[in-house]
N, C-alpha and C positions, 0 to 999 in steps of 0.2 A: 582777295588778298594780294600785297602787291611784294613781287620777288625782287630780289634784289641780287645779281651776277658778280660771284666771286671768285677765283682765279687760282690755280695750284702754281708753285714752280716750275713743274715741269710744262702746265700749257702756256705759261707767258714765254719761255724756252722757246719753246715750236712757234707758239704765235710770232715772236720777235723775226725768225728765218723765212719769214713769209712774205709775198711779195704784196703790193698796195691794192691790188683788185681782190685776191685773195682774204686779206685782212677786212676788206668792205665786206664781202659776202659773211664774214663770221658775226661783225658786228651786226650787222642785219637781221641774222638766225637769230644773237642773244639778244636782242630789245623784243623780237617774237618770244623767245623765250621768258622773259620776265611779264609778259601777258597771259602764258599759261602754261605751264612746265612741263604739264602732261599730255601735251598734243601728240610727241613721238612716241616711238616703238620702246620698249620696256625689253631691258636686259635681263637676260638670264645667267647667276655664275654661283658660283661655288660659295662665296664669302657670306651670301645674307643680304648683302645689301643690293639696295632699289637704284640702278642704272638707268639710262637709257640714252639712244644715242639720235643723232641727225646726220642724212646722209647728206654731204658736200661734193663736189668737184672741184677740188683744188688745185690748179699747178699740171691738168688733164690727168691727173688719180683718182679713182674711189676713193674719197677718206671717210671716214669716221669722227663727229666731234662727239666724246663720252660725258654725262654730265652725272651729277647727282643731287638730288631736291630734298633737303634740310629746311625745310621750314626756320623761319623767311627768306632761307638762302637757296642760291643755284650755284650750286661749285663746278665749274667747268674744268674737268679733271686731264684731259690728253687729248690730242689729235691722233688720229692710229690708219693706218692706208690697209685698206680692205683687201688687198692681196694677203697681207701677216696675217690674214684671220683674226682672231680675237686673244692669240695666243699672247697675244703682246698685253693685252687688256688684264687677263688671270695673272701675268708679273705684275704687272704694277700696281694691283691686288694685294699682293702678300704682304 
């Protein structure tokens, strides 16, 4: 099945403040991602719904990029830095 990478406001936000090496490494991940969406680790949260994230090094951070797989789509939903925990995740949840 072929996926196809689609974009919240808030991650073209975050994407946009990001510098040119950083932005190559995500495009990177998403063209991996639209070959098979289920390669990464699988979130766990409260709402029901099927997460999962890729762990990056952005900018010398942990981050997080969050996605969610909607058949035929891949909704890349927030970048999130691994110090906040995932508490930042269960907000933008609600």
């Amino acid at each position: 099945m072929i996926y196809k990478a689609k974009t919240t406001v808030r991650f073209r936000k975050q994407f946009s403040e990001l510098d040119i090496k950083s932005k190559r490494i995500i495009k990177n991940k998403t063209k991996l991602l639209e070959l098979n969406p289920y390669r990464n680790k699988k979130l766990h949260n409260k709402h029901g719904r099927i997460l999962f994230r890729i762990r990056l090094k952005i900018q010398s951070k942990e981050t997080r990029l969050i996605y969610e797989v909607i058949k035929p789509n891949i909704i890349l939903l927030c970048l999130i830095e691994r110090k906040n925990s995932y508490k930042e995740l269960e907000e933008l949840l609600k």
